[in-house]
C-alpha positions as CSV (number, residue, x, y, z in Angstrom):
1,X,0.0,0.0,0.0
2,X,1.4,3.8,-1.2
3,X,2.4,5.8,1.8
4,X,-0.3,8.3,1.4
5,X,-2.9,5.9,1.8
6,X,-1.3,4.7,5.6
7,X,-0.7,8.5,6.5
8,X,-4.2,8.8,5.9
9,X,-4.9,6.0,8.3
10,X,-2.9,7.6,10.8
11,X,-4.8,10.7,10.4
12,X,-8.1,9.1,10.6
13,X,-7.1,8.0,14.1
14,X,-5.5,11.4,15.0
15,X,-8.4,12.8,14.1
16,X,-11.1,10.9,16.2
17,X,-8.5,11.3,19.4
18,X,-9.0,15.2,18.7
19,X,-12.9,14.6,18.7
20,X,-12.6,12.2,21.8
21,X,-10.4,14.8,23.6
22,X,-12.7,18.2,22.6
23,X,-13.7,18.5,26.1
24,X,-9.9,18.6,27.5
25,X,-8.1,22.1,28.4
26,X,-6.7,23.4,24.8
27,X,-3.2,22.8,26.3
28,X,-3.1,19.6,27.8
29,X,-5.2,18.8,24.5
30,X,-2.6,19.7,22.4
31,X,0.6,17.9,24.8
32,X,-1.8,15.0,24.5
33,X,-2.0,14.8,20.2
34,X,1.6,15.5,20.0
35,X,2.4,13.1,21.9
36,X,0.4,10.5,20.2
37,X,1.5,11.4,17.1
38,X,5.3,11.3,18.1
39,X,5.1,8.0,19.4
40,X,2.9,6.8,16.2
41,X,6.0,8.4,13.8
42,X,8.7,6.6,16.3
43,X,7.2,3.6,15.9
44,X,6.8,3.4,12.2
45,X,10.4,4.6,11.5
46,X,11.5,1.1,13.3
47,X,9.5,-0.9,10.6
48,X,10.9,-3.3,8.5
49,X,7.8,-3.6,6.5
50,X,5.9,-0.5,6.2
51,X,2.8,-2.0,5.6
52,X,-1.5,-1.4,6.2
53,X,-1.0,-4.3,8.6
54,X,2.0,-2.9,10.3
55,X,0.6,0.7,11.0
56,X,-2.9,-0.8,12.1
57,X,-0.9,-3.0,14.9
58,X,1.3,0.0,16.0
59,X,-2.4,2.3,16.4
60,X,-4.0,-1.3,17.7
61,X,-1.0,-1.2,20.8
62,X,-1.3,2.7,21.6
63,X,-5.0,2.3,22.2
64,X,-8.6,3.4,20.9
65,X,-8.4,7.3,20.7
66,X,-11.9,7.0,22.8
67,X,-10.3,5.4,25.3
68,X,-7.0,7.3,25.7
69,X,-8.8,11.0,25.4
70,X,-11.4,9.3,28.7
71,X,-8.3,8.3,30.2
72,X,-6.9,11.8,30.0
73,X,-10.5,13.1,30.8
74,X,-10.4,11.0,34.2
75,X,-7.1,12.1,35.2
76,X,-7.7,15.9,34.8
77,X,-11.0,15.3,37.4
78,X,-9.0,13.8,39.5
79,X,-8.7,16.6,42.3
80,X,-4.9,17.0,43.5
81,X,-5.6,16.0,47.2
82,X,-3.1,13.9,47.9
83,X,-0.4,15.5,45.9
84,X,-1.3,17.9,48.2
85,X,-1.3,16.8,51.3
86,X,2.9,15.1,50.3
87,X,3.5,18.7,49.7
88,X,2.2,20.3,52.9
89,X,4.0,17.5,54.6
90,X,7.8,19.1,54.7
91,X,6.1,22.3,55.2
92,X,4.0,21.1,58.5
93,X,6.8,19.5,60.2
94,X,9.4,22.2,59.7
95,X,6.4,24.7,61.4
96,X,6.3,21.9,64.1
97,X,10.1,22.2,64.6
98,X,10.0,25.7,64.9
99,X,7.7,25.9,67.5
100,X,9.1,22.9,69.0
101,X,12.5,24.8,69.3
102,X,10.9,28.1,70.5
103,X,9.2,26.7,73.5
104,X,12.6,25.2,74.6
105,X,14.2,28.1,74.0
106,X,11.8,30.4,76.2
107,X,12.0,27.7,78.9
108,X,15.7,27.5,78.9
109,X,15.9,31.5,79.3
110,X,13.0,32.0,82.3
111,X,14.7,29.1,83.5
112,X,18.4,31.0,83.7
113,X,16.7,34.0,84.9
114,X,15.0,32.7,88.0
115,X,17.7,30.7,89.0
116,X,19.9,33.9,88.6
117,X,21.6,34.8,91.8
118,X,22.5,38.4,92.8
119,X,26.4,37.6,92.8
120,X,25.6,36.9,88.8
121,X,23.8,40.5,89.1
122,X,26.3,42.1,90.1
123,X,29.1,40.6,88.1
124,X,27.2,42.0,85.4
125,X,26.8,45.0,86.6
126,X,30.4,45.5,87.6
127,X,31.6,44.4,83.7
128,X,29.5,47.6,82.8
129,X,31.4,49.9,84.8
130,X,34.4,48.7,84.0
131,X,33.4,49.2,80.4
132,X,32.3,52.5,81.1
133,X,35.2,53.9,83.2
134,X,38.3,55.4,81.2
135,X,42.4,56.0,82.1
136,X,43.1,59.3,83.8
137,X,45.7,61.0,81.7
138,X,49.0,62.5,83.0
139,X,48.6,66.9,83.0
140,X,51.0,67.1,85.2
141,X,53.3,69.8,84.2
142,X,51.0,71.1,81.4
143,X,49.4,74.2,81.5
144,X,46.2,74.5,82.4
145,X,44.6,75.1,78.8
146,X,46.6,72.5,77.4
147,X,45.9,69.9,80.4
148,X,42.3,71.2,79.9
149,X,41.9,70.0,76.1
150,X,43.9,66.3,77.1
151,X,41.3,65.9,79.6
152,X,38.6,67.1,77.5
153,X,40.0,65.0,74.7
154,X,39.4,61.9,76.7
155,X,36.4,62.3,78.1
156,X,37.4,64.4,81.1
157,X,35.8,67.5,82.8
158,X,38.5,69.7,85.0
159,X,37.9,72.2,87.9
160,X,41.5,74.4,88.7
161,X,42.6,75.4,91.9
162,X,46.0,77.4,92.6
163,X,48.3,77.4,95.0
164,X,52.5,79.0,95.2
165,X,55.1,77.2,93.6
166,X,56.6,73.9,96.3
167,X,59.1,73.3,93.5
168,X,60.9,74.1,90.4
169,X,57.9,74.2,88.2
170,X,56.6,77.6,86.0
171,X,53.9,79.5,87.1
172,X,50.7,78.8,85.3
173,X,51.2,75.0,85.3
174,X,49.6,72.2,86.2
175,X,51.6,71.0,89.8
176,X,49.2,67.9,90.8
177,X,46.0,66.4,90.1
178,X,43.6,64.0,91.7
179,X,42.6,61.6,90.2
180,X,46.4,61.3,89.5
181,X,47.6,60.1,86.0
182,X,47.0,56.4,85.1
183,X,44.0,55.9,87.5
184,X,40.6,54.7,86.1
185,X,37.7,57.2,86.8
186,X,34.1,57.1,85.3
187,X,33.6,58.7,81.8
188,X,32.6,62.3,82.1
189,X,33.8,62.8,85.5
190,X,35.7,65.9,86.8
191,X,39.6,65.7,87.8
192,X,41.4,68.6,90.3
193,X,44.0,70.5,89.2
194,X,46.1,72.2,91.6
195,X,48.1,74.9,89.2
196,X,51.0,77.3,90.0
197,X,49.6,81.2,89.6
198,X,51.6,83.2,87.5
199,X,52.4,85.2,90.7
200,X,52.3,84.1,94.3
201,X,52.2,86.4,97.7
């Protein structure tokens, strides 16, 4: 038998699938045909004999197009519960986990903070200062305006007092001061200065 006359055999049952199928989406209408027909041209190219016989087996083996287009019919219907339900699985137990986890975790803190004692309390409170309290600098032997912007510089307020030179140092300089240089003091607070007056009684 001429080719043409088995093409038209295959299109005879391409055609009743697309009549079977009409009340299918377009798309999955569409994936469905092509895929028929691929599968029809695949097997034919592996025939030895291309013969009426031959092509009638291969369309005999895929199916009636009636049956294949309720079969696709059935499966769209189908609703996606359980597909469903495998996909929501991952989802609900990582949600479990996490509120799993966050109870522990709130536990575990009220836990640490009712057992706290007031030694831990004040260890605490002691790192603070620490962290808060800064190295007197050295003005010793500075004059007061420049022992003024060191202190300042630092973090430092000043209040001057004067006195008459005890030594060898220049009027108008810083003689001692208290907090003395290299002491810790809180940030911001205020250091004496005892200076020399430029002139003395």
């Amino acid at each position: 038998m001429p080719d043409s006359n088995l093409d038209q055999i295959v299109d005879e049952y391409i055609n009743r699938l697309k009549v079977a199928s009409a009340d299918l989406p377009p798309e999955r209408k569409q994936q469905l045909i092509m895929s028929i027909t691929d599968h029809i041209s695949e097997a034919r190219s592996t025939l030895q004999a291309n013969s009426e016989i031959a092509v009638r087996d291969i369309l005999d083996r895929v199916g009636q197009p009636e049956d294949i287009a309720a079969e696709a019919l059935s499966d769209q219907a189908k609703p996606p519960v359980l597909q469903s339900k495998r996909n929501r699985g991952p989802f609900i137990i990582g949600v479990a986990v996490v509120i799993v986890l966050g109870i522990v975790l709130a536990t575990f803190l009220v836990t640490r903070i009712n057992n706290a004692t007031p030694g831990s309390v004040f260890s605490v409170t002691t790192s603070t200062a620490i962290v808060d309290s800064l190295v007197v600098p050295n003005v010793a032997g500075l004059t007061l305006s420049a022992a003024g912007v060191k202190l300042a510089t630092v973090g430092f307020s000043y209040i001057a007092v004067s006195s008459c030179p005890a030594g060898k140092l220049h009027p108008g300089l810083v003689k001692s001061q208290s907090p003395i240089g290299g002491s810790s003091a809180a940030r911001g607070s205020q250091v004496n200065l005892e200076i020399i007056p430029p002139r003395c009684p």
